[in-house]
C-alpha positions in Angstrom: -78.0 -68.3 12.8 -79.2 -71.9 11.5 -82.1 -73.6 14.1 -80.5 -76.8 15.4 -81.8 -79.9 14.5 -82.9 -83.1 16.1 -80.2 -84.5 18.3 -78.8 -87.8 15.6 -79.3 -90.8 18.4 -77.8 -93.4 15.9 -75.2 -95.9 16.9 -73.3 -98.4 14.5 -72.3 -102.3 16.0 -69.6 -104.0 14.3 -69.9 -107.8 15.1 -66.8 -107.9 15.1 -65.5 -105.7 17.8 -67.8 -108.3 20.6 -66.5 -111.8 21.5 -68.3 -115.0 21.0 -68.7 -116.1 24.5 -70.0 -119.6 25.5 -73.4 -119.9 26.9 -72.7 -120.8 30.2 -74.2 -124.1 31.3 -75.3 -124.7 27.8 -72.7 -126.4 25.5 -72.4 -125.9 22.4 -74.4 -122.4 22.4 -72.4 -119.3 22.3 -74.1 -115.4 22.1 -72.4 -112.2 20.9 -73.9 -109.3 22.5 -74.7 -106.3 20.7 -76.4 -104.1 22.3 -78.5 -103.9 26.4 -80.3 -100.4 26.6 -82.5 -100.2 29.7 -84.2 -97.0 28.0 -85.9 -99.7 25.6 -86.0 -102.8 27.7 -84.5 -104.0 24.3 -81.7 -106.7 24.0 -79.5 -107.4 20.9 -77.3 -110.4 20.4 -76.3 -113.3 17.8 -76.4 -116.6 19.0 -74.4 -119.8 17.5 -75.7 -123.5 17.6 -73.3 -125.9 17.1 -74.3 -129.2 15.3 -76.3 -131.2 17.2 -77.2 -129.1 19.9 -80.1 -128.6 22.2 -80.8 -124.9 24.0 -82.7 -125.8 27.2 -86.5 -125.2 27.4 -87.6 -121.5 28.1 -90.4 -119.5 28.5 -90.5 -115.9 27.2 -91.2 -113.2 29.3 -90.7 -110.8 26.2 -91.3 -110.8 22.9 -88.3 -112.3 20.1 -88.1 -111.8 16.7 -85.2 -114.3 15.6 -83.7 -114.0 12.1 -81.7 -117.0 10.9 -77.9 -116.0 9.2 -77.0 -119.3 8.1 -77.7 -123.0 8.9 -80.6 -124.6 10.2 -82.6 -125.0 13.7 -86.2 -126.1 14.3 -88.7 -126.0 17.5 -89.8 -129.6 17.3 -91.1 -130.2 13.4 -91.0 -126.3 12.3 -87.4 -125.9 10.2 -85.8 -123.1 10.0 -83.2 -121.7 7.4 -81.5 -119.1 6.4 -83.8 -116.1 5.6 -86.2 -117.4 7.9 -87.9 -115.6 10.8 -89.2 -116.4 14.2 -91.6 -114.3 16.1 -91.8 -115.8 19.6 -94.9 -114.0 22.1 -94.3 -113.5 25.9 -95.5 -116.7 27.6 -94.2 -119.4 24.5 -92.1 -121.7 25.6 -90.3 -124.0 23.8 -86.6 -126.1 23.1 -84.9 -124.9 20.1 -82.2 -127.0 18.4 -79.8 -127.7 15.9 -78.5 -130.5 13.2 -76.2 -128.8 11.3 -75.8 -125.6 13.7 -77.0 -122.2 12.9 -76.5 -118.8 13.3 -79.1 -116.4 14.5 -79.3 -113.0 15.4 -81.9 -111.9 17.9 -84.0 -108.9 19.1 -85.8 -109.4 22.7 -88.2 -106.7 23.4 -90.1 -106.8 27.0 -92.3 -104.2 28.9 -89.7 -104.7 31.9 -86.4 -105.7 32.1 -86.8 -109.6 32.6 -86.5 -111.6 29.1 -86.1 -115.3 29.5 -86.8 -118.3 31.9 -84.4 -121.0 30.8 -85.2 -124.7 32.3 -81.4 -125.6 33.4 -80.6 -129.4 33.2 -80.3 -130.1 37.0 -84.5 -128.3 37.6 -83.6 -124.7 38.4 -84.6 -121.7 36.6 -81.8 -119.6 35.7 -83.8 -115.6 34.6 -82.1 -113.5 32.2 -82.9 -110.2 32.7 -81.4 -106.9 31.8 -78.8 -107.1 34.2 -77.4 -110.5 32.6 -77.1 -108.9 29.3 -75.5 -106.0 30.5 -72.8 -107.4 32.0 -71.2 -108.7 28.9 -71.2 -105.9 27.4 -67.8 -104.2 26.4 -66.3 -107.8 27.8 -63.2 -108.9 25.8 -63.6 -112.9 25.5 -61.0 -113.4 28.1 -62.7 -111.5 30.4 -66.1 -113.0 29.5 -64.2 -116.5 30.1 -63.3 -115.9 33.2 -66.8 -114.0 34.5 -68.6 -115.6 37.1 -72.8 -115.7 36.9 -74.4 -116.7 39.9 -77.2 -119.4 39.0 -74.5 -121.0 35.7 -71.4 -120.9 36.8 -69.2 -122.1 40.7 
């Protein structure tokens, strides 16, 4: 009788088989997600910039690593194109945008499940935290369309 081995944990994401769904409250932006495990406290997701767009200013309450697909997008002077990597500490705050749009994907890493304070247009704070990943997970991009997030959307 052969010993079992370790238990293979691995999981394969296709971009493809997740929507692109608008940011809410944010136009122009639109995320894929990718992956939400609340073992981790890790979040996975692309993001698009249109051209000329503007995310809102947020602080992180996590730690990002941000690798750029294609385009272009820049924190003030600080350009960054394809190949290029951010590394953005809990506490940094800042308002990334885009020229010619981009295309990023992103890792968020926190010791809990809250990620991101994003500075909304009309002074509130709108938190995402695991729970506002999750729930686009497995979403088709009607149904994504159509969800409803307290704090974004009436």
């Amino acid at each position: 009788m052969t010993p079992a081995g370790p238990v293979d944990l691995s999981q394969f994401i296709h971009q493809e088989d997740a929507p692109w769904v608008q940011f809410p409250g944010v136009e122009g932006t639109a995320m894929k997600f990718l992956v939400a495990d609340e073992t981790t406290n890790q979040v996975v997701f692309m993001f698009r910039f249109a051209p000329n767009t503007k995310y809102p200013k947020h602080k992180h309450l996590c730690h990002a690593f941000v690798y750029t697909i294609s385009g272009e997008w820049q924190y003030d002077d600080d350009h960054l194109k394809a190949g290029s990597i951010a590394y953005e500490p809990e506490e940094s705050e800042h308002s990334p945008s885009s020229g010619p749009g981009a295309e990023l994907i992103v890792l968020l890493r926190s010791k809990d499940d809250q990620f991101l304070d994003n500075y909304m247009e009309d002074g509130s704070i709108f938190r995402m935290d695991m729970a506002f990943y999750k729930q686009f997970m497995g979403l088709s991009a009607e149904d994504a369309k159509n969800l409803k997030i307290p704090g974004l959307t009436a």
